[in-house]
Residue frames as qw, qx, qy, qz and C-alpha x, y, z in Angstrom:
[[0.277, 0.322, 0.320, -0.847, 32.14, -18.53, 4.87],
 [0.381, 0.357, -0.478, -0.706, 31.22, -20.07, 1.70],
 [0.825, 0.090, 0.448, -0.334, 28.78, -23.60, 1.54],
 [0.203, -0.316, 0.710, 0.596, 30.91, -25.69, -0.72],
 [0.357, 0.488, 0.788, 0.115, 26.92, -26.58, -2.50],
 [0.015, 0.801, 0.102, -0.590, 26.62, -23.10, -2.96],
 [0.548, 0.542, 0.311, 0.556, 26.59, -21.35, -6.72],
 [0.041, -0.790, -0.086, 0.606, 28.12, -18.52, -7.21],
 [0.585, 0.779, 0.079, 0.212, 28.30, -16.60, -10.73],
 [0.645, -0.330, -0.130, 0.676, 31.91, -15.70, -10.89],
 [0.235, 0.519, 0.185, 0.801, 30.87, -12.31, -11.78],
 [0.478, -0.695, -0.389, -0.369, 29.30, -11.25, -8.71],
 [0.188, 0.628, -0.257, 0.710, 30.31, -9.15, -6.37],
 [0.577, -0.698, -0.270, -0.327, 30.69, -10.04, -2.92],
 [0.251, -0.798, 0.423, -0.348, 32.52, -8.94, 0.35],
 [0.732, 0.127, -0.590, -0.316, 34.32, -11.40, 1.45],
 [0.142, -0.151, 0.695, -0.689, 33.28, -11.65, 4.91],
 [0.627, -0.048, -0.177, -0.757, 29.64, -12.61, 3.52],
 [0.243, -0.003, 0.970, -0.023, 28.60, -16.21, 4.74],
 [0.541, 0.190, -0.537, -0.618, 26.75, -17.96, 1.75],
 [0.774, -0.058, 0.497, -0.388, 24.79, -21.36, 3.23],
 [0.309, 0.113, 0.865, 0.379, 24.43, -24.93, 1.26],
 [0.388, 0.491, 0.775, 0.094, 22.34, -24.82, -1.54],
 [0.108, 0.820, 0.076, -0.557, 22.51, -20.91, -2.18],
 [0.542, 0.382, 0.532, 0.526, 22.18, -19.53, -6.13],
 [0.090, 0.838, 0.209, -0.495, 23.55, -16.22, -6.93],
 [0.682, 0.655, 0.215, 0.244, 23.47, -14.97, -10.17],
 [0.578, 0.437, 0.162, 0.670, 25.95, -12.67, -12.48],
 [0.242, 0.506, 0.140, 0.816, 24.81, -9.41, -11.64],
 [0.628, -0.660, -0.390, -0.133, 24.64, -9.08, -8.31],
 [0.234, 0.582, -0.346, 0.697, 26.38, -7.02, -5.38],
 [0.641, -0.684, -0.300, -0.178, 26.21, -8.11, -1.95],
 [0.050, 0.721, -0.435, 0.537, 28.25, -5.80, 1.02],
 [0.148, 0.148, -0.869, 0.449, 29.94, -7.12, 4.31],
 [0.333, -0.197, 0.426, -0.818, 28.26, -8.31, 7.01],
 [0.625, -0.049, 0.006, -0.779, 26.04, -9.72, 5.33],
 [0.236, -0.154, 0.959, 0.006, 24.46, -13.51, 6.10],
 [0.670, 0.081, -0.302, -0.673, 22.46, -15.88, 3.72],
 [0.643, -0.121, 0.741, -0.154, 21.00, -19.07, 4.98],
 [0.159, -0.160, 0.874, 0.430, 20.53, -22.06, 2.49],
 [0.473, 0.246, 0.745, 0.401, 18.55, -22.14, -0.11],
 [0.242, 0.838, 0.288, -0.395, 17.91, -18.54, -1.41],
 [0.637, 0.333, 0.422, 0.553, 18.08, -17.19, -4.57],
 [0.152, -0.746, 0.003, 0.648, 19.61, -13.98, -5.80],
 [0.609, 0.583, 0.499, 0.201, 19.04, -12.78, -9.08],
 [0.406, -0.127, -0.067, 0.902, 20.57, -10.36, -11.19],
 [0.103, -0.592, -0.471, -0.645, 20.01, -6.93, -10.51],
 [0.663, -0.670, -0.322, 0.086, 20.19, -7.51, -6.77],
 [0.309, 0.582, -0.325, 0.678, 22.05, -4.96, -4.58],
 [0.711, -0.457, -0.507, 0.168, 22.46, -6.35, -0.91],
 [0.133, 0.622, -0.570, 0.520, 24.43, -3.91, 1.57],
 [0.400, 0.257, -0.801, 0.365, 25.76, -4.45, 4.69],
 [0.065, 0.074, -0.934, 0.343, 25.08, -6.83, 7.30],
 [0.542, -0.124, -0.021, -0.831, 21.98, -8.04, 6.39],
 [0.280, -0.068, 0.928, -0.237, 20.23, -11.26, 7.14],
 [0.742, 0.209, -0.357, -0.528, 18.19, -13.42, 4.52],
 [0.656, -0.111, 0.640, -0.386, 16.57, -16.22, 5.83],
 [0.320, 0.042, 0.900, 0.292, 16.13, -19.85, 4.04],
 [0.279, 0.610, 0.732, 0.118, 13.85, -20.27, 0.80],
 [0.130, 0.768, 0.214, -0.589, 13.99, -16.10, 0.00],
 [0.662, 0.288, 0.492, 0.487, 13.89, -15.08, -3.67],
 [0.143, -0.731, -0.021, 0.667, 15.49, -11.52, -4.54],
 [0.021, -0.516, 0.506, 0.691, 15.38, -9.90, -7.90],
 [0.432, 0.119, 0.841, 0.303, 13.22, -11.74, -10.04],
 [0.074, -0.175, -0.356, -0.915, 11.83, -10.10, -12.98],
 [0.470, 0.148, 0.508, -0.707, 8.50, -8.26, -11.84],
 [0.276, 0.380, 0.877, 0.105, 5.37, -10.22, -12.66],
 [0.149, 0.709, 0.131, -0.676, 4.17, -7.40, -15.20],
 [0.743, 0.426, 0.453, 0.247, 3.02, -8.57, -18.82],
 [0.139, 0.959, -0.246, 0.009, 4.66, -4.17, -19.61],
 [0.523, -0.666, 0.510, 0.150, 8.13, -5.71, -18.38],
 [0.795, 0.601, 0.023, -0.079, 10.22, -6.17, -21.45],
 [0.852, -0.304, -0.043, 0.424, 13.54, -7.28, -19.67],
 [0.151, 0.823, -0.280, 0.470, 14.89, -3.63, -19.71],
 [0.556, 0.131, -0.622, 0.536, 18.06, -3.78, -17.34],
 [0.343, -0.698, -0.107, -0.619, 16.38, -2.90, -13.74],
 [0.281, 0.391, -0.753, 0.449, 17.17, -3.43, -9.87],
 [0.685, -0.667, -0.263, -0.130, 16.51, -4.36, -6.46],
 [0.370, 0.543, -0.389, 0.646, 18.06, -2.56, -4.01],
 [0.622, -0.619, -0.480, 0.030, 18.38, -3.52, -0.57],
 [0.227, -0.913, 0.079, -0.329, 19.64, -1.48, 2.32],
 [0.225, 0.519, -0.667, 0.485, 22.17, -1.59, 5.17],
 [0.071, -0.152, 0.756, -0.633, 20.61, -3.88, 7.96],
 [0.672, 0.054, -0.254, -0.693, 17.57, -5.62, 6.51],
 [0.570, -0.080, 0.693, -0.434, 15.91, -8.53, 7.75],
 [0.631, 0.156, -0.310, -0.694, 14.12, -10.87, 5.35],
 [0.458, -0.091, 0.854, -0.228, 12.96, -14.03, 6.63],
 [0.343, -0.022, 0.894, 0.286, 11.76, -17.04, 5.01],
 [0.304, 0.480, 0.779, 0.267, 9.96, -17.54, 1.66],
 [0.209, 0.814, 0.119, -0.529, 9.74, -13.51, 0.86],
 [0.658, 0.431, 0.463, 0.407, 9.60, -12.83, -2.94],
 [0.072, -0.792, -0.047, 0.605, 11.21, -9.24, -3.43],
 [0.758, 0.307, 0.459, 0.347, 11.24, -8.21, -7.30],
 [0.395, -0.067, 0.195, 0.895, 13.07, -5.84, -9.36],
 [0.160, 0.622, 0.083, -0.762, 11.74, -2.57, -11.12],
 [0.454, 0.819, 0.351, -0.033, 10.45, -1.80, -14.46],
 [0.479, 0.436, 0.194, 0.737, 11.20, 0.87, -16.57],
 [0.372, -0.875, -0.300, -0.082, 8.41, 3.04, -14.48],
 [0.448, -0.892, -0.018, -0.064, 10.49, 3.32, -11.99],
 [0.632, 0.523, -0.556, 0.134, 13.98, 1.10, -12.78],
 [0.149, 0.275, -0.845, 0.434, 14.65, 0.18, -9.10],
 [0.718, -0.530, -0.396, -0.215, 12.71, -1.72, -6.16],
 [0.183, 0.469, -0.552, 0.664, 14.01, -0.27, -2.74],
 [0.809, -0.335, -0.439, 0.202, 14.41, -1.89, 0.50],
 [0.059, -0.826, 0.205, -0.521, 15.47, 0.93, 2.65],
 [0.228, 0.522, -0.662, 0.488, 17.94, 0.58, 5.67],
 [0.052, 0.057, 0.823, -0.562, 16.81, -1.84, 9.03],
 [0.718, 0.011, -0.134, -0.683, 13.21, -2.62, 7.38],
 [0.354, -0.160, 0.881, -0.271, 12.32, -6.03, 8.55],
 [0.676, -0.012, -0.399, -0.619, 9.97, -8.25, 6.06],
 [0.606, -0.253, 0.687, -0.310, 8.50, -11.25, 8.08],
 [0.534, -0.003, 0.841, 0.091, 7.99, -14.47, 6.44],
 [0.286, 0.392, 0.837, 0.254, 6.13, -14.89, 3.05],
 [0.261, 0.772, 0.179, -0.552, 6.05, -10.96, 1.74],
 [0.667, 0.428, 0.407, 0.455, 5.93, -10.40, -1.37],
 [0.019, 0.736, 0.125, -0.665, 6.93, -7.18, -2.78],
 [0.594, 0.476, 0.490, 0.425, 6.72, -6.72, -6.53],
 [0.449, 0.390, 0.062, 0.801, 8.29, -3.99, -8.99],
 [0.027, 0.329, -0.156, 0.931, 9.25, -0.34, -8.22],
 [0.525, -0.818, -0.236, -0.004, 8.17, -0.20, -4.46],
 [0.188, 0.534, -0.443, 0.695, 9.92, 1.76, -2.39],
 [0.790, -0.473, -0.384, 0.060, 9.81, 0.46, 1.55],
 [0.126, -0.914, 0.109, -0.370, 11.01, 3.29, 4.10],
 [0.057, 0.490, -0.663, 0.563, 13.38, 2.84, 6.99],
 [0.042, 0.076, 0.835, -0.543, 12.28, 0.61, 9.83],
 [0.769, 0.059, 0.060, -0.633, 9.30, -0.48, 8.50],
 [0.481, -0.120, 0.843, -0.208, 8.12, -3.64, 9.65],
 [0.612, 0.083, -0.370, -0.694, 6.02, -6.07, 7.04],
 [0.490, -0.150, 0.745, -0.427, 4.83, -8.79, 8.90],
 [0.331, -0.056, 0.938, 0.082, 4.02, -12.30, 7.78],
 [0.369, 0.446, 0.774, 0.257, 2.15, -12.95, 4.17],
 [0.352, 0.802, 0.251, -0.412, 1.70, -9.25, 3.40],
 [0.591, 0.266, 0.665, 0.371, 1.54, -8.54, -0.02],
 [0.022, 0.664, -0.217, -0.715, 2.84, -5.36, -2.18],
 [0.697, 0.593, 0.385, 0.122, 1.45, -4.83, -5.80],
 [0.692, 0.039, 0.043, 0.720, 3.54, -3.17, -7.59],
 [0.019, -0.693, -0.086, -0.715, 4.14, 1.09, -7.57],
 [0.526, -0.740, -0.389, -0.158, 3.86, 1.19, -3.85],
 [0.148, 0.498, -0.333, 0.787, 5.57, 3.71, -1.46],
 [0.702, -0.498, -0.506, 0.058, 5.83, 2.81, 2.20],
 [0.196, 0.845, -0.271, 0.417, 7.14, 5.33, 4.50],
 [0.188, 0.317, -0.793, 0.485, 9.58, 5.04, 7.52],
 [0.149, -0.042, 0.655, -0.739, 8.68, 3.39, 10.87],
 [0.709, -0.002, 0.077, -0.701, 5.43, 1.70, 9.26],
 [0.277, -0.065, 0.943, -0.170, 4.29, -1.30, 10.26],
 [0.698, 0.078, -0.388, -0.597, 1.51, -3.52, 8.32],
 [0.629, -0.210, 0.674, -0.324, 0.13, -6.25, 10.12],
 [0.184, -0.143, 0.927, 0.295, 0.08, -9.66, 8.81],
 [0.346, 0.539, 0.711, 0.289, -1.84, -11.33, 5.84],
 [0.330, 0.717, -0.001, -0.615, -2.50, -6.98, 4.62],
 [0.564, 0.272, 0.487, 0.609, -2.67, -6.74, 0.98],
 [0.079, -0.660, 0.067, 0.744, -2.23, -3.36, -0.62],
 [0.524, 0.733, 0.431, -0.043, -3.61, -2.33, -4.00],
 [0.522, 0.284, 0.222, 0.773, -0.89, -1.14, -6.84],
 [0.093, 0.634, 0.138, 0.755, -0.09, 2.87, -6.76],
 [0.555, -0.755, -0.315, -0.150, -1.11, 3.10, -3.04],
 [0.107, 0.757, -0.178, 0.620, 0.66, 5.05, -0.73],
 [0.667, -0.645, -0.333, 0.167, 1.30, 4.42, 3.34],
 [0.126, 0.907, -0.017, 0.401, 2.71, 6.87, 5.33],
 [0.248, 0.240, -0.775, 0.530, 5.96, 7.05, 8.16],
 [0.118, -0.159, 0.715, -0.671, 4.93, 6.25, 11.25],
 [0.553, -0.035, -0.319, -0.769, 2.05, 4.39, 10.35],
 [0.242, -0.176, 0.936, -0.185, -0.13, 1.25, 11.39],
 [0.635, 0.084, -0.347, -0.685, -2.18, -1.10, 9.54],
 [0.805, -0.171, 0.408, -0.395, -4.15, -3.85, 11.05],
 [0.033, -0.233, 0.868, 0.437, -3.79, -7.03, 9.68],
 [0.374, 0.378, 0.837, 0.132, -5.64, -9.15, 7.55],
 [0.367, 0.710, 0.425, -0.425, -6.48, -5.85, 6.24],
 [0.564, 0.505, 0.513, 0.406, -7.28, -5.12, 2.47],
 [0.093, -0.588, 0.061, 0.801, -5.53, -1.44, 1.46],
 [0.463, 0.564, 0.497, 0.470, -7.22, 0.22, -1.66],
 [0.052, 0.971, 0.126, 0.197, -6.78, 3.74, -0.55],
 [0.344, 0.555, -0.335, 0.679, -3.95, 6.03, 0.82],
 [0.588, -0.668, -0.351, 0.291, -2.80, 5.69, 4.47],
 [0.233, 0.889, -0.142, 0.367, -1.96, 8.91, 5.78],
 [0.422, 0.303, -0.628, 0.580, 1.55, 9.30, 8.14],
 [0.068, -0.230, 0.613, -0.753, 0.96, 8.75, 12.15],
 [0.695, -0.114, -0.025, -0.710, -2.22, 7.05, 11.80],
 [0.238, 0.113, 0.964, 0.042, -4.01, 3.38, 12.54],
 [0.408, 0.175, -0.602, -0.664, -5.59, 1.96, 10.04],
 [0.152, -0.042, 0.959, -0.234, -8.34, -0.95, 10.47],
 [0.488, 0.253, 0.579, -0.602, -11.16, -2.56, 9.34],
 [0.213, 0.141, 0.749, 0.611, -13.16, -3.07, 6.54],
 [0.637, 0.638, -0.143, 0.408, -13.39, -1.31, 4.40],
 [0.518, 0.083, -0.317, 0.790, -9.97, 0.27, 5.50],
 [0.124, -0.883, -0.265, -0.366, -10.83, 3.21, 7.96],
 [0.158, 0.509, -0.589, 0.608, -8.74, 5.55, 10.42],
 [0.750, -0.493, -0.434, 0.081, -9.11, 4.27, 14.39],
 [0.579, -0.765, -0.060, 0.276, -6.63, 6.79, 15.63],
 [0.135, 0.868, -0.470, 0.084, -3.21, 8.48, 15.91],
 [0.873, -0.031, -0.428, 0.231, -0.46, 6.06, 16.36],
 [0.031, 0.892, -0.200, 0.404, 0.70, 7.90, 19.63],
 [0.910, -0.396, 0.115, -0.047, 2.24, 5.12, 21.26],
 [0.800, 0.408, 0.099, 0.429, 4.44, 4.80, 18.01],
 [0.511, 0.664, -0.032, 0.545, 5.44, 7.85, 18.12],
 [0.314, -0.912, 0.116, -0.236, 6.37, 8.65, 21.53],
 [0.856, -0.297, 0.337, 0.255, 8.87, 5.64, 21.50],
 [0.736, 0.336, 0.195, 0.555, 10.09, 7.32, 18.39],
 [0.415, -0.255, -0.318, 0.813, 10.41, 10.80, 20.27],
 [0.081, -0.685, -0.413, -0.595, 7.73, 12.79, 19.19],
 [0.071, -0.106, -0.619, 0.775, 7.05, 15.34, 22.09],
 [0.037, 0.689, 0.720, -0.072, 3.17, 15.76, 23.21],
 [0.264, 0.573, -0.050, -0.774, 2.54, 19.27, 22.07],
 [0.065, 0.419, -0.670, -0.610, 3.14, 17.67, 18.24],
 [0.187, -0.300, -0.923, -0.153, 1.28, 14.35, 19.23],
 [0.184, 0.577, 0.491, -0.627, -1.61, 16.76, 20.23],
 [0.302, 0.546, -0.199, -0.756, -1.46, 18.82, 17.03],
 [0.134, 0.132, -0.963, -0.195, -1.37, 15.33, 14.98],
 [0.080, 0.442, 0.786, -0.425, -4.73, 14.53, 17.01],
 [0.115, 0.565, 0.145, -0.804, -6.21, 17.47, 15.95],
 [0.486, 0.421, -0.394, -0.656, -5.70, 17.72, 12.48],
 [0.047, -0.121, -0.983, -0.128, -7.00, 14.01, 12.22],
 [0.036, 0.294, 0.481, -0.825, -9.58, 15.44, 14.15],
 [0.366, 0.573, -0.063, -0.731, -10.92, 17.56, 11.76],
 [0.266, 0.262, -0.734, -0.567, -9.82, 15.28, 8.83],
 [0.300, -0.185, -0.918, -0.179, -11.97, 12.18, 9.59],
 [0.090, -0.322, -0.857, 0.392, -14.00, 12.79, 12.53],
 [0.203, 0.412, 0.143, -0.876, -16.12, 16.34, 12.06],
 [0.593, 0.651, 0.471, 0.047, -17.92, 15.04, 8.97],
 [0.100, 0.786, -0.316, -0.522, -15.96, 17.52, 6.54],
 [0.883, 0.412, 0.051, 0.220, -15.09, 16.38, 3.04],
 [0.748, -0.115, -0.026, 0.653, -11.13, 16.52, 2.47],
 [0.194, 0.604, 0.180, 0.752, -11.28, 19.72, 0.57],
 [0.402, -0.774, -0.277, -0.403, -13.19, 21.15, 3.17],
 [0.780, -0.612, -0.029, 0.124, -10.70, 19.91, 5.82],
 [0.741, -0.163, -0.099, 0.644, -7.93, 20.42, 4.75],
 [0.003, 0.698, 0.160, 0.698, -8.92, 24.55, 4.25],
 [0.693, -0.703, -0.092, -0.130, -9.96, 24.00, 7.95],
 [0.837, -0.122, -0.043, 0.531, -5.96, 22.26, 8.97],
 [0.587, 0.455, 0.051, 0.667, -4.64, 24.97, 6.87],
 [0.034, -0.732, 0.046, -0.679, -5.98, 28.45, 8.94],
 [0.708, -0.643, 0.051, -0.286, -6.62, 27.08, 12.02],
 [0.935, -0.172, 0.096, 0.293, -3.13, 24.51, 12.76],
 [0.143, -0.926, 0.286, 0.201, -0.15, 26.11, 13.14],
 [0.688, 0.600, -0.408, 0.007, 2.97, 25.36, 10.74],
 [0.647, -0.524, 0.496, -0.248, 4.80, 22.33, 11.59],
 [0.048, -0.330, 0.916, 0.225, 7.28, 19.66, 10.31],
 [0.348, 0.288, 0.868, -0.207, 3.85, 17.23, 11.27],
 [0.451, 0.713, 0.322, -0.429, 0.92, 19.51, 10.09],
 [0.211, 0.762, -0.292, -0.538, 3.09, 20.25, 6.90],
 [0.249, -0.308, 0.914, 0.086, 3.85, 16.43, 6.10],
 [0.309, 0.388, 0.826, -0.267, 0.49, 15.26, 6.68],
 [0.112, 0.651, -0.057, -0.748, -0.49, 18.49, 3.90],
 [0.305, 0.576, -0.600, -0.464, 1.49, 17.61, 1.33],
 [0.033, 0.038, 0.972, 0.231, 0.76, 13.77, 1.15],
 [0.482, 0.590, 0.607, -0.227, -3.21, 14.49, 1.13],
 [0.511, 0.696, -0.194, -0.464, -2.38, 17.27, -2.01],
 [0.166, 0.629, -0.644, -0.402, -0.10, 14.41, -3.50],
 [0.464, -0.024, 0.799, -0.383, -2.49, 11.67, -3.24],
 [0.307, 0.201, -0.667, -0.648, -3.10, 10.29, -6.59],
 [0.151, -0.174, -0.963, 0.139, -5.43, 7.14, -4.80],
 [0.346, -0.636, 0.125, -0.678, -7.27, 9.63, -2.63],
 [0.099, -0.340, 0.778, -0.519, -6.87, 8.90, 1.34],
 [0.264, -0.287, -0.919, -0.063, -8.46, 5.99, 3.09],
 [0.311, -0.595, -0.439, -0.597, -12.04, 6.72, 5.06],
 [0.088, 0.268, -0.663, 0.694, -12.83, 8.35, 8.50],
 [0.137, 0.355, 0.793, -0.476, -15.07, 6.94, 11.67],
 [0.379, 0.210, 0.286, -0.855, -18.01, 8.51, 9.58],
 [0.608, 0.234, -0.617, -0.441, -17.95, 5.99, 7.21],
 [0.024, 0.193, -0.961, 0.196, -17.50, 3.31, 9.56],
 [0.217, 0.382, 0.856, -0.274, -20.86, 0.74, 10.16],
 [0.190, 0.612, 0.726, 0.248, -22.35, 2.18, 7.19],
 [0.012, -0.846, -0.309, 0.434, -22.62, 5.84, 8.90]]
């Protein structure tokens, strides 16, 4: 299972069901569970924590110290989930002190050439599609998807069940269940396609509607809307989600259809 061109550190931990291509370099401090397969020529650094059966594509580079002039080689990880994807040339780097890990959550999929740099956190089944690009501090939630070539602006927030166009340029907070698009970034909708394939039932994707509704479309400033959400929208896993990431929104949230063409 093992490329006889292959380094391995003989401290490093791996299952030994793992299959290791030609040309593969994994360091000392490194843990990688069954299942998993690496094609040839990717590097693992230490600090890396693979689990099981994942699949890392040719030319990926895991764990390298973040690009952060603060980073003062304090002992810090990358941690990858159970069932992760990462295809070719993605650059996925450890944590800081900030935070001390970078997390790859369970059956997230990165497409070619993402980067992700220190202490992100990347939800469940979220997709990152080809050349997008995480600064560091960022916090993706389940089930979002970022079209290709996005870049995303350090400290920024995206929410589950999201969608962001591509090519597009993120300097604000996406909230959860939304599309995202344009420039500047602005809402275009509920994602209610997403979420009926992910079982949402239409009473929920109605109330979701709504309190977008109010948030972007009525002209209301946030304050103003979310006072509105609060008396008028009945309590709900959704409405109560969507709540608490606008009060914990350290970015503030991205802009709605009134901003759009200038209006």
């Amino acid at each position: 299972m093992v490329h006889p061109s292959a380094y391995i550190h003989p401290s490093a931990q791996i299952a030994e069901d793992v299959s290791i291509g030609p040309f593969v370099a994994i360091e000392g401090n490194v843990t990688i569970d069954s299942g998993t397969w690496i094609a040839a020529h990717v590097s693992i650094m230490d600090g890396t924590r693979v689990g099981k059966n994942c699949k890392i594509f040719p030319g990926a580079v895991l764990g390298a110290i973040p690009q952060d002039l603060k980073f003062q080689g304090e002992q810090t990880t990358l941690e990858i989930g159970n069932h992760v994807v990462i295809r070719e040339y993605c650059t996925l780097n450890r944590g800081t002190k900030a935070r001390s890990s970078t997390i790859i959550d369970d059956r997230a999929m990165l497409m070619a050439y993402v980067h992700v740099a220190h202490d992100c956190l990347i939800g469940k089944h979220s997709i990152l599609a080809n050349g997008v690009n995480l600064a560091g501090h960022i916090e993706i939630g389940e089930y979002a998807i970022l079209g290709g070539l996005t870049a995303v602006h350090q400290f920024v927030r995206i929410g589950a069940h999201s969608m962001v166009g591509g090519g597009s340029l993120v300097r604000k907070d996406v909230p959860p269940y939304v599309k995202a698009a344009r420039n500047p970034l602005s809402y275009v909708g509920v994602n209610s396609i997403g979420l009926k394939r992910r079982g949402f039932d239409q009473a929920t994707i109605h109330q979701i509607q709504n309190i977008y509704r109010t948030l972007f479309v009525k002209g209301h400033n946030t304050t103003q809307a979310v006072r509105h959400i609060t008396a008028h929208e009945t309590a709900s896993n959704a409405r109560d989600h969507i709540l608490d990431f606008i009060e914990h929104s350290q970015r503030g949230i991205m802009r709605g259809f009134q901003h759009i063409n200038g209006k």
